[in-house]
VMD Tcl script that draws the C-alpha trace (Angstrom):
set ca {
  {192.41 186.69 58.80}
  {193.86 187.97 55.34}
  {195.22 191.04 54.63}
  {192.30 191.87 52.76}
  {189.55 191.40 55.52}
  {192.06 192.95 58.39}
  {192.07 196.47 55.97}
  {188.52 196.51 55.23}
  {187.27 195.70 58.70}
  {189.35 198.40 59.79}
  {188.10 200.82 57.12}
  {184.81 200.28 58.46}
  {185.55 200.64 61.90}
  {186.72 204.02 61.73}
  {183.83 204.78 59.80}
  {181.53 203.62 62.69}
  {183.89 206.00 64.99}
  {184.10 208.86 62.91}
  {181.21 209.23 60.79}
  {178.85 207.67 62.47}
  {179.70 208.70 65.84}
  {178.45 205.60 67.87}
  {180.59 204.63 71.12}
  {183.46 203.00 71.95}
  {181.38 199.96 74.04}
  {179.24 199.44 70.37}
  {182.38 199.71 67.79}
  {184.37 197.41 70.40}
  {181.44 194.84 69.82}
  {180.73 195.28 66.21}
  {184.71 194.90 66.13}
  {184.76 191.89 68.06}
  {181.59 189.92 65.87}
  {183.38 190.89 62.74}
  {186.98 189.77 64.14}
  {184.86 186.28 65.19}
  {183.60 186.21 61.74}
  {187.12 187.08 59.89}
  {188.96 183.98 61.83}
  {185.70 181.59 60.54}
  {186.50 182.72 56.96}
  {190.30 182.15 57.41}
  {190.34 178.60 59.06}
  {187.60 177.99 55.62}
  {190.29 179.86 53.37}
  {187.56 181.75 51.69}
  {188.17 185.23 50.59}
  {185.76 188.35 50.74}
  {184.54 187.83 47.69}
  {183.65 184.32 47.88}
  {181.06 185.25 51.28}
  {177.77 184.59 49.64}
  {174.09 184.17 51.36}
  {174.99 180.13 52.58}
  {178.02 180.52 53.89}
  {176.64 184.00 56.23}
  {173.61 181.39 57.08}
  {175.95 178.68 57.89}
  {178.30 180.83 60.26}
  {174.58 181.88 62.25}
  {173.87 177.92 62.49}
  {177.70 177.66 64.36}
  {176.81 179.95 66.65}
  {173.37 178.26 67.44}
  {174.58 175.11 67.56}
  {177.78 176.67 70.42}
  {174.80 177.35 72.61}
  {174.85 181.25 71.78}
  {171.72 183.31 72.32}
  {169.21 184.70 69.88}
  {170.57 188.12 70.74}
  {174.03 187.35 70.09}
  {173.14 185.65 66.68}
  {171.18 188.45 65.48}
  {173.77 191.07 67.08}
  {176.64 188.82 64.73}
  {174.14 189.46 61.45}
  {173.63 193.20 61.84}
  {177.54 193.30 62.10}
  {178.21 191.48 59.10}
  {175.09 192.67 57.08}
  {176.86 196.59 58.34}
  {180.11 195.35 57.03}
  {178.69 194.66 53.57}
  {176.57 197.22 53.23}
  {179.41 199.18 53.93}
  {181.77 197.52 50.88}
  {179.65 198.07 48.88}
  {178.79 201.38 49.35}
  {182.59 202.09 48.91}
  {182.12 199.55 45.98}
  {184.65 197.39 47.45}
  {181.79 194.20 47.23}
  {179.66 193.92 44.55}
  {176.92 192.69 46.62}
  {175.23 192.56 50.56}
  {174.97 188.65 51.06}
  {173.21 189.57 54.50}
  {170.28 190.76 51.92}
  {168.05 187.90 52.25}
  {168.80 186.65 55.21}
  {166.77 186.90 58.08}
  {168.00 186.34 62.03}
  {165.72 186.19 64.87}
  {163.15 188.69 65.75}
  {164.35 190.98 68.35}
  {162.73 194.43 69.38}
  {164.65 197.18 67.61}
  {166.87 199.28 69.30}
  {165.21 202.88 68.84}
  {167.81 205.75 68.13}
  {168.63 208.04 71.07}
  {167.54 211.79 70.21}
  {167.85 214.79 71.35}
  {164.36 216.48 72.73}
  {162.96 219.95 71.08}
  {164.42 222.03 74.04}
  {167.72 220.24 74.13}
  {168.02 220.90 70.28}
  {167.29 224.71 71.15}
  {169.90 225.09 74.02}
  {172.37 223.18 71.84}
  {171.71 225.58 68.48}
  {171.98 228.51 70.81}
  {174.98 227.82 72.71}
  {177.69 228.96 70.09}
  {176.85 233.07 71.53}
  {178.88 236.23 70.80}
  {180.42 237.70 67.82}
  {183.53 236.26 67.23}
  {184.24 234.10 63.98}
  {184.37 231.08 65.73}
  {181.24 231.44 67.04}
  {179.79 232.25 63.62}
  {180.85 229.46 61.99}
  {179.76 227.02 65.09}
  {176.32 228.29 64.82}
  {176.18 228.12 60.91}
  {177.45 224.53 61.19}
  {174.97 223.30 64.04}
  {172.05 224.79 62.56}
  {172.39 223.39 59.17}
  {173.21 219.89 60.09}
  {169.93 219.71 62.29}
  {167.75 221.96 59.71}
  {168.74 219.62 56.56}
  {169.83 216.30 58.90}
  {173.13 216.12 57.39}
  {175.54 213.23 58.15}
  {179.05 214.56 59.49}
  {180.98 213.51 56.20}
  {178.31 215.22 54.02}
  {178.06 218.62 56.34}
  {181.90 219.04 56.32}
  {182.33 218.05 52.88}
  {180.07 221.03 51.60}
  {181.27 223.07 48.40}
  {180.35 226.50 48.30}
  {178.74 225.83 44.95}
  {176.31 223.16 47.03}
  {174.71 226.21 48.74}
  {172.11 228.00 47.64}
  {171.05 230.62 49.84}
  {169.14 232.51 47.94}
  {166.69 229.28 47.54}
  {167.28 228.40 50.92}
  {168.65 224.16 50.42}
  {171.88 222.67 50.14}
  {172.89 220.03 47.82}
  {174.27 216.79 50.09}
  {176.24 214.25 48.29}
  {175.41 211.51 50.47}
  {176.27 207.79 50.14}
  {176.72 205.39 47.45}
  {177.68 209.16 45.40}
  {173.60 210.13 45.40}
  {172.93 213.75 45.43}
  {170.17 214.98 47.47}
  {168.41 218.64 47.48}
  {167.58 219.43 51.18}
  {165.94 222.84 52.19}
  {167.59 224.32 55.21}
  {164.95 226.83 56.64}
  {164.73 230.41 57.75}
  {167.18 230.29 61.18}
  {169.84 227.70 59.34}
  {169.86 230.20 56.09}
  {170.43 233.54 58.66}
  {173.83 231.36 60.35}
  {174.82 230.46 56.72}
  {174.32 234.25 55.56}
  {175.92 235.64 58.40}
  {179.12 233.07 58.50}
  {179.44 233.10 54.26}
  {179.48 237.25 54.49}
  {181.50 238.16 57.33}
  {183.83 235.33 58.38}
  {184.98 232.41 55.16}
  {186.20 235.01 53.25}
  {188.23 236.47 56.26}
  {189.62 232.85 56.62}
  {189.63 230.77 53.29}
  {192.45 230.46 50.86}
  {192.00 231.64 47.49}
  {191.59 228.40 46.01}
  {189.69 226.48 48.60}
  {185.81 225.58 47.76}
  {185.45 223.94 51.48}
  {182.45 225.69 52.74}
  {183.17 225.71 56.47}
  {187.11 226.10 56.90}
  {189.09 227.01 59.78}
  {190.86 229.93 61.00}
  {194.16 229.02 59.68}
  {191.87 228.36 55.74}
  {191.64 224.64 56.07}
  {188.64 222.34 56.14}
  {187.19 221.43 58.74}
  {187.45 218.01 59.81}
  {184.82 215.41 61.26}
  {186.86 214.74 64.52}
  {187.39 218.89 65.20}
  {183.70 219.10 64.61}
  {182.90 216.19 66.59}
  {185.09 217.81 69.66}
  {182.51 221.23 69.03}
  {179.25 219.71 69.51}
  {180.78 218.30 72.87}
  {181.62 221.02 74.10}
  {178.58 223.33 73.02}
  {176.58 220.03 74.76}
  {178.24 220.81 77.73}
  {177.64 225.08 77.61}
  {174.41 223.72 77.04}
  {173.53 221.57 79.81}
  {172.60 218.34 77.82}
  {174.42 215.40 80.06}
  {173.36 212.38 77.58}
  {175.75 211.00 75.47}
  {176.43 213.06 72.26}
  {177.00 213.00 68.55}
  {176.83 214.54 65.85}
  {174.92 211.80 64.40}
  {172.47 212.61 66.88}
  {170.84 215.57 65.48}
  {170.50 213.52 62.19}
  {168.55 211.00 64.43}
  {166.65 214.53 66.14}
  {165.96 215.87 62.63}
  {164.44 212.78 61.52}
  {162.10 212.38 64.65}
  {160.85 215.98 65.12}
  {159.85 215.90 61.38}
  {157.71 212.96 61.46}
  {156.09 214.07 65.23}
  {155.04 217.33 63.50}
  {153.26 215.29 60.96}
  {155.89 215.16 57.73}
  {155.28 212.07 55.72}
  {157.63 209.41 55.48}
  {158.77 209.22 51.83}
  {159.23 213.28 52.62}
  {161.64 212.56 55.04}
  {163.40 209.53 53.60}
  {164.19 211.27 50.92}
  {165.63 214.61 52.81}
  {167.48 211.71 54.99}
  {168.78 209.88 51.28}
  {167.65 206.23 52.34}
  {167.81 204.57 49.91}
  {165.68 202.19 51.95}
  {162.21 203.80 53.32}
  {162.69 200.62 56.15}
  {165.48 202.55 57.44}
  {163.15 205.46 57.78}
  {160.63 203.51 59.82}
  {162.46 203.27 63.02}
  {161.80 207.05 63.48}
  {157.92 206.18 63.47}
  {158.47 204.19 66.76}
  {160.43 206.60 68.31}
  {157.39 209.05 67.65}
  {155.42 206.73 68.49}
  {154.49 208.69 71.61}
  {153.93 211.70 69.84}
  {150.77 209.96 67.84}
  {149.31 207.79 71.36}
  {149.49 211.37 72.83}
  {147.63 213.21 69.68}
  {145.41 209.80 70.13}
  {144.27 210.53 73.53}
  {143.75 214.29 72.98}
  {141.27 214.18 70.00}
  {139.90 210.28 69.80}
  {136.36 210.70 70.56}
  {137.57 207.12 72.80}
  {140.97 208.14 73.94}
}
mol new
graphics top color blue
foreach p $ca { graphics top sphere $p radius 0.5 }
foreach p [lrange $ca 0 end-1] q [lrange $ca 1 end] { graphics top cylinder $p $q radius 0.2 }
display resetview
């Protein structure tokens, strides 16, 4: 693989880690499709920039014709078309050549969530005064009550914060700016952490809403290692992330009847078919709403 590929693929891969929290088993195989994919490109000495929609299609046909399943095919596509997507979000591509292409129909893979107690437990397991505590519960609360990503809830300026209006200003990916209101419990956590505890901690010159003790930012991986262990104080034993309440956010909104386009556009898709896959995971919300009030449920 060149030295262009091997730094991008791993560029992405710690994205997958860090920002969007999945596990070790998925980046491992995301890893391993892409690697697959890197060595085809190298043995056709074609660079990044010369992957286009045939050549993607023509890799898929390889793997069909090697006697490799439907799953694995499609499995191969979603890493690639993640890849790009990714590139060019950095605007290291100019283009996703996974775009058009379609690979065999599979059922989707519905995003794990968080219940409406779990959610509860986890939002009130940061307890006490101290300004640790304060800042925990800020953080937790306004991730879940605007469904901020990791990158865009620790990369908050105090000027993106408007309490008095209740939303924060996210500036999610691809550079897009998106208004988000934050609620009544979120804006109390933000009040109470902004008034008694940042300006305690934060250097003069620091704009980093949520910093540490010591004045520095905080960073995805220390957050990461706080929603584990307020998971655990909690009682929730299924695998966690922060990415997770994102996924929670997303799903209680729609199940208490929010429209879609609302909630893409509080989530900044850019795509409402991203969106979708919370309708199936609240799918059971609607046959149960069905049942109750259908005069034939």
């Amino acid at each position: 693989m060149s030295a262009a590929f091997d730094g991008a693929l791993d560029d992405y891969i710690q994205h997958l880690r860090v920002e969007r929290g999945l596990s070790k088993h998925t980046v491992d195989g995301y890893a391993r499709d892409l690697v697959r994919f890197g060595a085809r490109l190298s043995d056709e000495q074609a660079s990044l920039a010369e992957v286009d929609e045939a050549r993607v299609a023509s890799y898929l046909v390889t793997l069909s014709q090697e006697g490799l399943s439907a799953r694995t095919q499609a499995r191969a596509l979603s890493a690639i078309r993640g890849f790009f997507r990714f590139l060019v979000q950095e605007r290291r591509a100019e283009r996703d050549p996974t775009e058009l292409l379609e690979g065999p129909r599979l059922l989707q893979k519905l995003p794990d969530i968080l219940n409406r107690d779990e959610v509860l437990r986890l939002l009130r397991a940061p307890t006490g005064s101290k300004p640790n505590r304060i800042r925990d519960r800020a953080m937790l609360h306004t991730m879940y009550a605007a469904g901020l990503r990791v990158s865009e809830l620790i990369e908050l300026d105090l000027a993106d914060v408007n309490l008095e209006e209740g939303f924060v200003s996210a500036l999610g990916k691809g550079n897009k700016r998106r208004i988000v209101p934050i609620g009544a419990h979120a804006r109390a956590a933000m009040v109470e952490y902004l008034g008694d505890v940042r300006p305690k901690w934060a250097r003069t010159a620091s704009r980093s809403c949520f910093v540490t003790a010591r004045g520095k930012a905080m960073t995805r991986q220390s957050f990461w290692s706080l929603v584990k262990k307020y998971a655990r104080a909690a009682g929730i034993t299924k695998p966690i992330s922060p990415h997770k309440l994102r996924h929670s956010f997303a799903t209680h909104l729609l199940a208490g009847g929010a429209d879609l386009r609302s909630v893409q556009t509080m989530l900044g898709h850019a795509d409402i078919s991203t969106t979708q896959i919370y309708t199936h995971v609240s799918g059971d919300h609607l046959r149960k709403m069905h049942e109750r009030y259908h005069p034939r449920g």
